[in-house]
Every structure is written in C-alpha cells, then in structure tokens.
N, C-alpha and C positions, 0 to 999 in steps of 0.2 A: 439467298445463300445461308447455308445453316453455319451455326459458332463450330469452330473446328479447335480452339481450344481458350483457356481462360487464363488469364496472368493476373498477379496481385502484386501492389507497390504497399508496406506498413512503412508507414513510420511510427516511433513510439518516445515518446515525452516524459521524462524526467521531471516533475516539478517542484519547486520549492514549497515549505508552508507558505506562498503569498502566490502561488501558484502561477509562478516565475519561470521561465523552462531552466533547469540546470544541462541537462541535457536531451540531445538529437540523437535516434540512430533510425534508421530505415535499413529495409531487406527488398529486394525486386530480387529474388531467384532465376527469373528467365533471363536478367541482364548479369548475374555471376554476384550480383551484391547481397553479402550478407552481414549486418548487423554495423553496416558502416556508420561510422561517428559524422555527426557534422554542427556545427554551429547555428546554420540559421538554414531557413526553408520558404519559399512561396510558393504559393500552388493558386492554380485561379481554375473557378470549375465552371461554364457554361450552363445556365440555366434555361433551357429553351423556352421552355412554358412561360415565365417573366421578363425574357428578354434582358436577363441581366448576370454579370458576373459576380458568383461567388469566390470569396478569399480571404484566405491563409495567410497570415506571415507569420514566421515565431525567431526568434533569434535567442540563444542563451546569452545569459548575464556577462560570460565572460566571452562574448564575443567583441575581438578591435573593431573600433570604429575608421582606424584607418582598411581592414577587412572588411567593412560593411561598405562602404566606397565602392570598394573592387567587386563585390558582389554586384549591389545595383549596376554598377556598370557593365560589370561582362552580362547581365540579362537584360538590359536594356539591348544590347548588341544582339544576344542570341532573340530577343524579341523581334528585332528587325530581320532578321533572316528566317525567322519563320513567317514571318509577316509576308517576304518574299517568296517563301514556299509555299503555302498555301491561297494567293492573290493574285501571284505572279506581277505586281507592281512593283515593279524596276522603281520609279520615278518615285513614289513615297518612302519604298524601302532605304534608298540613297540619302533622303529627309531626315529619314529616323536615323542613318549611319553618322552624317551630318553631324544631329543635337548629340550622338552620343561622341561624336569627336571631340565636341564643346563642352561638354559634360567632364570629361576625362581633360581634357584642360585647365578648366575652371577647378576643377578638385587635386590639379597638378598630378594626378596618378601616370602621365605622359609629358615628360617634359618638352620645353619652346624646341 
C-alpha cells in the first residue's frame, strides 16, 4: 500500500542558560493544534532494530508538582488502555487499571 499522505507533530523548546526547558509548545496541524502551550511532555519511540525504547520526558521549571501527579497518572491510565487496544489483554489491562487506582490513592489525587 503506498503513503497516501504525511502528518508532522513539532514540539519546540524553550530553554534556559542551564538548558532547563522554560517553555513547551507543539503544533499537529492535521489534529487542529497550533502552537499549543504545555508544561511537560513524554514521548517514547520504538526502536525496532535494538529492541528497545527510546525517551523523552521534558517538564518546565514552573511545572506543579501536585500537576505532575496528575500527569503520570492520567498516562499511566491512558497507557493501560492502549495496552488494551493494541493486545487485546482484558486481564493485564485491568492489572494496570488496578496499580493506577493504587497509584491515584497513595498520591490522594482520589479520595477514600
């Protein structure tokens, strides 16, 4: 099947003299985003040839630490659901929903 067309995700990096990120913005065009601001970012890239995963994490300085919680967490969640979508493993997916229930407890982000 030939490429029938191409999309591009920038992000672009702000950084301090200590080459600290002050700021986040990214652009995806084919998803409507332009030049949106954000805090912090991961990205994890599939190395096939090594068999191992490349990554990303960058967070600005003045990113809350009670907001970086809620990050990891809501992606730990959205990991388990892809985990699901691409597996189709009901049975670990529910694993991973689990720790992130535990997760979001222990960090009180959900209360008793």
């Amino acid at each position: 099947m030939a490429i029938a067309h191409t999309s591009e995700i920038k992000f672009k990096i702000a950084l301090d003299e200590n080459r600290v990120p002050e700021e986040i913005t990214w652009n995806a065009e084919d998803g409507g985003i332009k030049e949106a601001e954000s805090k912090a970012v991961m990205l994890s890239v599939w190395d096939h040839k090594k068999k191992d995963t490349l990554r990303m994490d960058l967070w600005t300085k003045d990113m809350p630490v009670d907001e970086m919680k809620q990050f990891f967490h809501q992606t730990l969640v959205s990991m388990a659901d892809t985990f699901e979508r691409a597996t189709d493993d009901t049975k670990m997916s529910a694993t991973m929903r689990d720790f992130c229930d535990y997760f979001a407890e222990k960090l009180e982000l959900i209360k008793k």
